[in-house]
C-alpha positions as CSV (number, residue, x, y, z in Angstrom):
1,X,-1.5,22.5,15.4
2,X,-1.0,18.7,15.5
3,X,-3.0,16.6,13.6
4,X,-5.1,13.6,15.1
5,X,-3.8,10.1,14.2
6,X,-5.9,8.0,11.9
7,X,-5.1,4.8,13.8
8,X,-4.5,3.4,17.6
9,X,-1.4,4.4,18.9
10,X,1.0,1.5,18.6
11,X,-0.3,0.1,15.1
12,X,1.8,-1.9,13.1
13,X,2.2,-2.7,9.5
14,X,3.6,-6.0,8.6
15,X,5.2,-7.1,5.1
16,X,6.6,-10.5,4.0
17,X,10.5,-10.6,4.9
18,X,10.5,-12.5,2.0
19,X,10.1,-9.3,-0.3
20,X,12.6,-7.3,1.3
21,X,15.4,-7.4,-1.9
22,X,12.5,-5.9,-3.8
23,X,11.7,-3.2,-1.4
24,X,15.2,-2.3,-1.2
25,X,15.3,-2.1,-5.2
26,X,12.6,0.1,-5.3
27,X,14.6,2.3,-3.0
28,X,17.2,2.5,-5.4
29,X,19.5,0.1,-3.2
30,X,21.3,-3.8,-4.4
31,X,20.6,-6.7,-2.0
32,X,23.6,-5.8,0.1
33,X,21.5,-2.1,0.9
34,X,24.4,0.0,-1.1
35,X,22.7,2.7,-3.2
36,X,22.9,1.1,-6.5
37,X,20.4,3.2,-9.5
38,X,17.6,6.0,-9.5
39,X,15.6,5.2,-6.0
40,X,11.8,5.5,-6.8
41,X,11.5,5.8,-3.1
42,X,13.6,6.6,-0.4
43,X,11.4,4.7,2.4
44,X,10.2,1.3,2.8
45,X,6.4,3.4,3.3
46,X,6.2,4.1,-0.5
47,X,7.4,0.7,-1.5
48,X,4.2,-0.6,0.1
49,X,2.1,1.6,-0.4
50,X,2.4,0.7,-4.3
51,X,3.0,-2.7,-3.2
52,X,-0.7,-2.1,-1.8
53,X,-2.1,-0.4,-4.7
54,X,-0.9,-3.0,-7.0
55,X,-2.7,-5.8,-4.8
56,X,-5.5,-3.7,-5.1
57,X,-5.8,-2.9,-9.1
58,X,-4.8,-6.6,-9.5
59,X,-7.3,-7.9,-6.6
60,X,-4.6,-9.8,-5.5
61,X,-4.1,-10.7,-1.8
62,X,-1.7,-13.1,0.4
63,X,-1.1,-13.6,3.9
64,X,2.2,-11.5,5.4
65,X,3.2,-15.0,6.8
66,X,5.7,-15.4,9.5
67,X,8.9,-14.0,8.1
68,X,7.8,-10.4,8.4
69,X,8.9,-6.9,8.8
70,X,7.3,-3.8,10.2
71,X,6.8,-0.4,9.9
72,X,4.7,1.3,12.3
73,X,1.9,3.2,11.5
74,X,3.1,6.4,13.1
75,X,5.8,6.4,10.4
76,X,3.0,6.5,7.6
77,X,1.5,9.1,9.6
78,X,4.2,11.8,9.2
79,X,4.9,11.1,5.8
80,X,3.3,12.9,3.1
81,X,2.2,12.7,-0.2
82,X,1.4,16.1,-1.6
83,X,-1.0,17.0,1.1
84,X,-2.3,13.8,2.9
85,X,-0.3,11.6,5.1
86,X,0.6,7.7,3.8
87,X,-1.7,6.9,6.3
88,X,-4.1,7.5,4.5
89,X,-3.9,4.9,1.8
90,X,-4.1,2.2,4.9
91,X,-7.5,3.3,4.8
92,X,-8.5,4.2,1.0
93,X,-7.2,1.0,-0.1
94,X,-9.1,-1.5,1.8
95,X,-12.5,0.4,1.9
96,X,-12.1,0.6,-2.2
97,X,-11.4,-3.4,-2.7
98,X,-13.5,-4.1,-0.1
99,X,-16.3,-1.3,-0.5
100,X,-17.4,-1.8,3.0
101,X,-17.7,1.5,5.3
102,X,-18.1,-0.8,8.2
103,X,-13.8,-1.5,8.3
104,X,-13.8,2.2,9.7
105,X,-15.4,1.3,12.7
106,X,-13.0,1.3,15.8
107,X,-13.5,-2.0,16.5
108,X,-12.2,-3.2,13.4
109,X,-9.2,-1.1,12.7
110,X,-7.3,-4.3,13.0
111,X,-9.1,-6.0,10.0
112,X,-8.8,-2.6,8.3
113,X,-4.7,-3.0,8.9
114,X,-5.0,-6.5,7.6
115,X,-6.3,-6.3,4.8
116,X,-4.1,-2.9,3.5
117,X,-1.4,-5.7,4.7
118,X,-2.8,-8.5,3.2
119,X,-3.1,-6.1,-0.3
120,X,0.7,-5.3,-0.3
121,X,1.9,-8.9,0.3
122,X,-0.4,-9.8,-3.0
123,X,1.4,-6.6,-4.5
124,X,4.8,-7.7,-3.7
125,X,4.5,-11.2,-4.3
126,X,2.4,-9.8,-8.3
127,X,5.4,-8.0,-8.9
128,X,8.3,-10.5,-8.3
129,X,5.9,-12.7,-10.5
130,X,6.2,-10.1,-13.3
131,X,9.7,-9.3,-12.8
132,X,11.1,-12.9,-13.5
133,X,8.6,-12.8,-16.1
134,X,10.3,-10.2,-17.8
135,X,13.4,-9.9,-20.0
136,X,14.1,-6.5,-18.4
137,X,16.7,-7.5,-16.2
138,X,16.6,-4.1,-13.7
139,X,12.7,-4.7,-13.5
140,X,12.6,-1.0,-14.4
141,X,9.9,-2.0,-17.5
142,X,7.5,-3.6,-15.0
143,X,7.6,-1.1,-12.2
144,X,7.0,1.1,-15.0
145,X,3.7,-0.9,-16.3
146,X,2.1,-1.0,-13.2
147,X,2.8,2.5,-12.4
148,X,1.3,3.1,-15.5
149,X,-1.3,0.8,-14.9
150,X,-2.2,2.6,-11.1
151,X,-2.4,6.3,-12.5
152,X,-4.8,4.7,-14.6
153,X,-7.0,2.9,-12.3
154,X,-6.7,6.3,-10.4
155,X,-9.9,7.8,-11.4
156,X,-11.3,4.7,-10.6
157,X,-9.7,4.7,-7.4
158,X,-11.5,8.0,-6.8
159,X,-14.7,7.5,-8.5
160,X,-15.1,4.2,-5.4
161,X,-13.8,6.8,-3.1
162,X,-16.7,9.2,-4.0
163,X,-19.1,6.7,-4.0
164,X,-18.3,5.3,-0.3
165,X,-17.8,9.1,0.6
166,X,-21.7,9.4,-0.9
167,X,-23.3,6.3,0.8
168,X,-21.2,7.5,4.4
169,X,-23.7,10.7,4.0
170,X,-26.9,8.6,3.1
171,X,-26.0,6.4,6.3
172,X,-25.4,9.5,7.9
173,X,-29.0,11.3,7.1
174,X,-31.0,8.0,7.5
């Protein structure tokens, strides 16, 4: 049985070029892209969607800019976290910062996309601030901390994922 995409076919995700030393670190990998230490993820997808969260639990956004790289939503799609696709966080995490059930509505899938983009730019760019912050050279302490920090914010994640999943019933018996 194939499941039914969350998004338009053809949906991007963009991410500031900028970060892409970062990304790449969190994959285990030096600048050069030669594996390098432990990889906390093996795909770019991971990388932002923490990059995402982050933004979120920090409520700290940016624009993507010009100097961008993509992954398409199809990617996040087909990869999994326990049960539920990646995908999925393109849509938890701007309804949560945003709390507006409206963002689901067809018509604005594309200011749903850019905010969850807009999310892990702020994420990137709050964790290079931290890193050079840091007297942890590897940045290991810091990734570290705001994992910490996101299992954490986690049941408050869910809790604001309960309480749009509540109002989406109210809306719909009214």
């Amino acid at each position: 049985m194939s499941q039914q995409s969350l998004f338009t076919a053809g949906k991007t995700i963009y991410w500031p070029a900028e970060f892409a030393d970062l990304v790449s670190m969190l994959k285990g990998q030096d600048s050069l892209g030669k594996p390098s230490h432990p990889a906390l993820y093996s795909f770019n997808t991971g990388a932002i969607v923490l990059a995402a969260i982050i933004g979120l639990i920090h409520d700290r956004e940016r624009d993507v800019g010009p100097q961008r790289l993509e992954i398409s939503v199809d990617i996040f799609e087909r990869q999994k976290l326990v049960n539920s696709s990646l995908a999925s966080f393109i849509l938890l995490i701007p309804l949560i910062g945003t709390n507006d059930l409206e963002l689901l509505r067809p018509e604005r899938e594309d200011e749903l996309l850019g905010k969850f983009q807009r999310y892990a730019a702020g994420g990137l760019e709050y964790l290079r601030s931290a890193m050079s912050r840091s007297s942890d050279s590897t940045g290991f302490a810091v990734i570290r901390a705001e994992i910490e920090k996101a299992m954490m914010a986690t049941p408050r994640i869910i809790q604001a994922a309960r309480r749009l999943a509540e109002e989406e019933e109210e809306d719909i018996r009214i």
